[in-house]
ROZADO-617183 format. One record per residue: x, y, z of N, C-alpha, C, O in turn. Coordinates in steps of 0.05 Angstrom, whole numbers, plus 5000, padded with zeros to 4 digits. Layout:
BEGIN
XYZXYZXYZXYZ...
end
This chain:
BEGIN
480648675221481648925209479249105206477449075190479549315223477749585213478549805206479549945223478249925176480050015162478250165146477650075124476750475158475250605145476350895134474751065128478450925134479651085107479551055085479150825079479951255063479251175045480651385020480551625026481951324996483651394984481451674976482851874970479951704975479652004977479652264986478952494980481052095008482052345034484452325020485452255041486352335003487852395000488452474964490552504951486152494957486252494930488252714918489952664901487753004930489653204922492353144927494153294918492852974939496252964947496352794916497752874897494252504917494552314885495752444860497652384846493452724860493352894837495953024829497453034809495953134855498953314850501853184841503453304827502152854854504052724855503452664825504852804810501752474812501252384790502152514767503152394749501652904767504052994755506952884738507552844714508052854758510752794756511852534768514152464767509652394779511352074775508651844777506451924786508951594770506451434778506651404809508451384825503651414809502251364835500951094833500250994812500750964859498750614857496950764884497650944898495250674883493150654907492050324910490350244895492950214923491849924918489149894940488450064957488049694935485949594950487049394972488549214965486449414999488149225017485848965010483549015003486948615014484848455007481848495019481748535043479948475008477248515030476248765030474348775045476949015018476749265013476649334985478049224968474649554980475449704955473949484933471649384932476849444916474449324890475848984895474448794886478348914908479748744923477048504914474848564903477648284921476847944921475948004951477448154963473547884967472047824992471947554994470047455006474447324980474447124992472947055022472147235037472646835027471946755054474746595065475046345061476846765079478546815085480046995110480547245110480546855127482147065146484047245142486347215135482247525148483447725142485147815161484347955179488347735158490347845179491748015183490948115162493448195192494948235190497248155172498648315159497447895172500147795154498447795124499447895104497447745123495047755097496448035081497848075061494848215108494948445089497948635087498148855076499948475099502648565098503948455072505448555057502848235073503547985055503448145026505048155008500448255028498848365001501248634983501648684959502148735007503548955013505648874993506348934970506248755009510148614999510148554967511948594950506748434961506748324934506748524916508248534896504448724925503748954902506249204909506049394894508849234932511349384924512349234900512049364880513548994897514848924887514248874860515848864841511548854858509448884830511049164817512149194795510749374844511249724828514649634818515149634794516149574835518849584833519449464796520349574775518649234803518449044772518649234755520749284743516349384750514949534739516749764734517649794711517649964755519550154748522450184765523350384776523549974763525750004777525849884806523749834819528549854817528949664838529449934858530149874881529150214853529350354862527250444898524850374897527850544920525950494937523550654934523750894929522050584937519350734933518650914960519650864982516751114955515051334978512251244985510451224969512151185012508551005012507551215029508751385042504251165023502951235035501151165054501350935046499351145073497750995094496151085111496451245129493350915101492051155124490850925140490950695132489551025166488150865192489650575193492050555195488350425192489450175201492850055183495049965191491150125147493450075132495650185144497550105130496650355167499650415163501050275188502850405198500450075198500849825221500749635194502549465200499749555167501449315150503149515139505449445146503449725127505649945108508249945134510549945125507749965164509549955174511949685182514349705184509949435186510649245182512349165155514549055156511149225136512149105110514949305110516349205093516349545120518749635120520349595135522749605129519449525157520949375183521949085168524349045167520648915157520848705142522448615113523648415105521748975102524049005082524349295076522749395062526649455089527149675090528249805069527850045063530149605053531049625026529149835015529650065009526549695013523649704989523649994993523150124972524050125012521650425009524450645015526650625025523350815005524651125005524551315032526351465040521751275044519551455059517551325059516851195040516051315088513251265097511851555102513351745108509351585099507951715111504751545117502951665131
end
């Protein structure tokens, strides 16, 4: 996985949204402030990660579908993980 975006390219969209509803920015595993296990970093890994921390949000505020966001590599697991469960999301971008 090479995955050099980075949630500050998108901070004003964060800002503006945060307004008026919660926002998550998660860390994909191996990134960010994330665990660097010594661990194969996969694809299913990081789809996997995906599936865990929607359903974390959902818990959290409703079973309602959520709006994701994704940049560089992350949006090949964000797209996976809706193909996988389409229920979950509202909107990709």
């Amino acid at each position: 996985v090479n995955a050099a975006a980075s949630v500050a390219e998108v901070q004003p969209l964060i800002d503006a949204f945060a307004a008026r509803r919660s926002v998550y920015a998660p860390d994909l595993p191996g990134f960010g402030a994330s665990d660097r296990s010594d661990r194969a970093y996969t694809p299913r890994l990081m789809t996997d990660a995906l599936h865990d921390t929607i359903a974390e949000i959902r818990r959290r505020h409703g079973e309602t579908p959520i709006d994701a966001l994704a940049l560089s590599t992350g949006c090949e697991f964000l797209a996976r993980a809706a193909a996988e469960d389409p229920r979950a999301f509202r909107s990709l971008a």
